[in-house]
N, C-alpha and C positions, 0 to 999 in steps of 0.2 A: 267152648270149642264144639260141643254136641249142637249146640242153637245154628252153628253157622254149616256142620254136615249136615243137617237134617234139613235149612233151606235149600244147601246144593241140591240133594235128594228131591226134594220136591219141585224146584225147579226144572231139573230134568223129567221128571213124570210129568209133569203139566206138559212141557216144549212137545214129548213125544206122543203125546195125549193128543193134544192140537192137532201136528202131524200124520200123526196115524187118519183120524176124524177128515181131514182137508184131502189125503190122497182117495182114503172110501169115499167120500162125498161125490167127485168127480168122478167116479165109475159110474155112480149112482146117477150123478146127472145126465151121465151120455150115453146110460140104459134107458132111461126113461123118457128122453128128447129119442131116442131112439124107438122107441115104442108110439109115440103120438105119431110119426111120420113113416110107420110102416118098414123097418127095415132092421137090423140085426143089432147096431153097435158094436162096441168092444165084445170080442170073445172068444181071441185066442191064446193070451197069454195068464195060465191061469186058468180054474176050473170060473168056466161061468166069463170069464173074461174079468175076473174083480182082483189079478194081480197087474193090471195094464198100468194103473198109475204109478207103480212101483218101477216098471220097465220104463216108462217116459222119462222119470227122478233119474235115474242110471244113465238113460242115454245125453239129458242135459248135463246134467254134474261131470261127466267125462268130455265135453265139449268143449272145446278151447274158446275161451274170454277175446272177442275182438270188440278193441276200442275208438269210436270212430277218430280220426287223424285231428281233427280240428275240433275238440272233445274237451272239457276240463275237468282231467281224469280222477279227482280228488272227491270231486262233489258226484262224479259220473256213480263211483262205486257206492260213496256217504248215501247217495239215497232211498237206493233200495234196503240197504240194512236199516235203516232211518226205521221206515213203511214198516219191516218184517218185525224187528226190534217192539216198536209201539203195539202192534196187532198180538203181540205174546204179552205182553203186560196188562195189555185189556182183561186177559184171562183170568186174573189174578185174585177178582174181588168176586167174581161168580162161583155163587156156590152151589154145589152140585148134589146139598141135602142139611139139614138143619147143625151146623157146628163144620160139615166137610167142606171147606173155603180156605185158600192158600193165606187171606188177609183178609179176615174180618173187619173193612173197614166201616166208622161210621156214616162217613162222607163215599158212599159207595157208588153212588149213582154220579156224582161231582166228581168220581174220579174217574168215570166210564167217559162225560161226557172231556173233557181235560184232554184226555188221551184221543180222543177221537178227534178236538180241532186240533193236537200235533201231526195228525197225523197228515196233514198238512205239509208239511215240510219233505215227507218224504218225495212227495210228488212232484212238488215244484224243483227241489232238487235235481230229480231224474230229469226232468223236460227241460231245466234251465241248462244242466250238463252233459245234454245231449246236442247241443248246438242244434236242434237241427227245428227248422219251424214246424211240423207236425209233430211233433215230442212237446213244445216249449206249447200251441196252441189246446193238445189234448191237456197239459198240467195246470193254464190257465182254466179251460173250461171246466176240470175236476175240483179246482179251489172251490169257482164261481159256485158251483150246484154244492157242493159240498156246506159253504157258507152259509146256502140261502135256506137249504135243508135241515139246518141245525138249529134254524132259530125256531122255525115249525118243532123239531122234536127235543125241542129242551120246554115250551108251554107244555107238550102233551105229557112230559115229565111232572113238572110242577104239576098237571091234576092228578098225579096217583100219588105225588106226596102228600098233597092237599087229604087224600083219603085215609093214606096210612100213616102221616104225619113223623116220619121218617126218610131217610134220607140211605140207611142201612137197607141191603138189596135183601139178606135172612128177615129182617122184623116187615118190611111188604112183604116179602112169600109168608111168612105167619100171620099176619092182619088180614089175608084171603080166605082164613080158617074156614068160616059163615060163607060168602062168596067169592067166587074170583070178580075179578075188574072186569073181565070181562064179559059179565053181564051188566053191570048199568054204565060200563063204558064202550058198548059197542061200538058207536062209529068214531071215537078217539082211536080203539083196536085199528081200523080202517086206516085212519090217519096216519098210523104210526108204521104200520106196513108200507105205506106207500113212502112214509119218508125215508124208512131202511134200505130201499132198494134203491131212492135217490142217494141216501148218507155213503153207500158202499156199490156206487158206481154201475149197477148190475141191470141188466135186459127188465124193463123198454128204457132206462135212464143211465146208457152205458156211453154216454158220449164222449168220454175222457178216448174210449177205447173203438170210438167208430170206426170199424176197417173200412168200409166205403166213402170216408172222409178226410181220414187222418192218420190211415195205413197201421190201426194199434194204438196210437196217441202217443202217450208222455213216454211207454214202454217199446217206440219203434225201433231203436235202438239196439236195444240188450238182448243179450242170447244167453244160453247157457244158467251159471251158477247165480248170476245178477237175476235175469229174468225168471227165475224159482222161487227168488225170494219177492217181489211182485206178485206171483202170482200166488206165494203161500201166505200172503198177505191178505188178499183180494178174498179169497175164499175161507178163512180165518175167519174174517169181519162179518162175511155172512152168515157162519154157522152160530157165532157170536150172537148178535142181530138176533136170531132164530132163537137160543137160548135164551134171552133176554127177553123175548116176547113171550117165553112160556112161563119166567119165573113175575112178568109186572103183570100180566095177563089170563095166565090158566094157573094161577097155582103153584109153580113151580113143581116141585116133589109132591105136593098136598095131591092126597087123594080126596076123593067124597065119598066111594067104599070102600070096603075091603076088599084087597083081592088077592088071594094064594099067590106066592112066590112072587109078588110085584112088589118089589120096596121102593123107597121115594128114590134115588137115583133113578131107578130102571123107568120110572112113573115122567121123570122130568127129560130123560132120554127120549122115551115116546114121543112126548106132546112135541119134541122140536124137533124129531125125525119126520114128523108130522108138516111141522112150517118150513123144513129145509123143502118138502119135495112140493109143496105147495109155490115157494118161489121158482123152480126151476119147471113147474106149470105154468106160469105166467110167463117166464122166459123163451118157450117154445107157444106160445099162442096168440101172445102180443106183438104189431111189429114197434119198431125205434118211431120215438114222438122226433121232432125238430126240436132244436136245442132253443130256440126261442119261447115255444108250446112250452117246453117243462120249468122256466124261469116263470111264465105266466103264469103255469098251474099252481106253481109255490107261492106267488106273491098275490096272485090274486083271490087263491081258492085255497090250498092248504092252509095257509098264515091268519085270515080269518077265520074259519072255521075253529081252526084249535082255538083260538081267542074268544072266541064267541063259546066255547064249550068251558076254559078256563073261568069264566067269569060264571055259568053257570054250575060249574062246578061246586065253586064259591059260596055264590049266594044260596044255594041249595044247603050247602053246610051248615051255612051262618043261620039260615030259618028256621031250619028245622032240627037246630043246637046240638047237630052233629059232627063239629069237628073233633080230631081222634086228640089226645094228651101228648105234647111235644114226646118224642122218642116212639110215637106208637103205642098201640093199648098193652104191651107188650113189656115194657123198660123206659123207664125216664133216657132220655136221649144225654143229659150231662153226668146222670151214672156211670151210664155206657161210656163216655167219651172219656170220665177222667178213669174208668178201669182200664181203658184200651191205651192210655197213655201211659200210665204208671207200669202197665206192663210193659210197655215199648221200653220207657226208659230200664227199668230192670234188665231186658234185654240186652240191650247197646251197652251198659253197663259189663254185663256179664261177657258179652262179644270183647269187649276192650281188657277185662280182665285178662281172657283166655289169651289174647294177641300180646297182652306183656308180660303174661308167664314165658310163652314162646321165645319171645324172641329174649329173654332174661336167658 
């Protein structure tokens, strides 16, 4: 019974962890898109203007739900929780310091990517029961790039397990000890950013959501409580995205000094407050490519590229007889996997126990 209040607990601090992080973020954005273009942004509600996204959540949440008439209201609503649902579970295997991870799983990166092609569904959902054809063509075009985008950042995957020879997100943040990746994997780093902001629909590759095309896309639809959960999806992913770049990338938590009152949280906080404002620089500098332009650029130039660096990855390994020990220099990977099992069963065990004293 303690096992199962103690994941409610934790699951509520993570959901509101998220949340909290997705509302600052968007102050953050439309200060700072507000600053390259000369003019003030948010900054009345709240000192600084940094409670406005709080007053936005208030004003939609109290907003009455219109369904359009000729709508298939079932799936209309399934889809957006679908989106919001999967983008909170993404959270789950990231960890945020060597042991603090809601599920240390071994298959950690396999389950980042899982999660990300469901998230699939929410979209097509939304645009298919939205009846309406800019809804239905935005969720076509969001699959489209979404698909073609994962196969580019699932190679670029395989080269940092190739280094760290795990598949655990903690034992790559620890095989960074010596270097981070990204130094001998700079232009993979490159790649991998550009596929993030295709995988999670974001400026210059937002075509799901072209207002001068598709009036908002698969979300033209929805208002209110529906459309929160959309958009606390959308901006989830990318702060996600953003952590996830600092932990395959910089290190995670790892420092390289020392430094007073910085412990590895606050250390892994930086590095992706760092890549969060770094994408939302690209967002106010770059304009929208054509939606033809960004399937070229995947298929003809991201998809080789990674391919051509996987293979060099590889052979660089194999010559110079440096591939890492299954599980990483770190823990034999089938250690790991039958401890994390026998706990799990023990677990479930224990949960099933508690559940028929109870109800005994």
């Amino acid at each position: 019974m303690f096992f199962v209040i103690l994941s409610i607990i934790k699951c509520l601090i993570l959901i509101i962890y998220v949340l909290l992080m997705v509302a600052f973020y968007t102050v953050l954005e439309r200060k700072i898109i507000a600053y390259m273009q000369r003019r003030r942004g948010p900054n009345v509600v709240g000192p600084f203007g940094i409670l406005q996204a709080i007053a936005d959540a208030l004003k939609l949440l109290v907003k009455k739900t219109i369904y359009p008439q000729s709508s298939n209201t079932l799936i209309f609503i399934i889809g957006p929780m679908v989106t919001f649902t999967l983008s909170i579970f993404a959270w789950s295997v990231i960890p945020f310091e060597n042991e603090a991870v809601f599920a240390n799983l071994p298959l950690g990166l396999l389950y980042l990517l899982a999660f990300s092609a469901l998230s699939l569904y929410g979209l097509i959902m939304g645009g298919w029961g939205s009846n309406s054809k800019y809804a239905f063509f935005g969720a076509i075009r969001a699959i489209a790039q979404m698909i073609s985008y994962e196969v580019s950042l699932g190679l670029i995957l395989i080269c940092i397990v190739c280094c760290s020879g795990t598949l655990n997100i903690t034992s790559i943040v620890l095989s960074q000890n010596q270097n981070w990746f990204f130094c001998g994997h700079f232009p993979l780093f490159i790649l991998f950013c550009i596929s993030a902001l295709a995988e999670t629909n974001r400026h210059p590759f937002d075509f799901a959501e072209a207002e001068s095309e598709l009036v908002s896309g698969y979300n033209t639809e929805y208002g209110s409580l529906l459309f929160v959960l959309f958009f606390l999806a959308e901006y989830s992913n990318m702060i996600l995205m953003s952590t996830l770049i600092s932990l395959l990338f910089f290190g995670g938590w790892l420092c390289p000094i020392t430094v007073p009152y910085l412990n590895g949280s606050l250390f892994l906080a930086l590095k992706t407050f760092f890549i969060m404002n770094f994408f939302v620089i690209i967002r106010a500098s770059y304009p929208r490519m054509r939606y033809d332009q960004l399937m070229e650029f995947c298929w003809k130039f991201i998809l080789p590229l990674s391919l051509a660096w996987f293979f060099f990855t590889t052979l660089s390994l194999k010559f110079l007889n440096s591939c890492p020990p299954a599980g990483g220099p770190l823990s034999s990977f089938t250690d790991f996997q039958s401890f994390y099992n026998s706990n799990l069963i023990y677990n479930y065990n224990s949960i099933f126990t508690d559940w028929i004293g109870l109800i005994l």
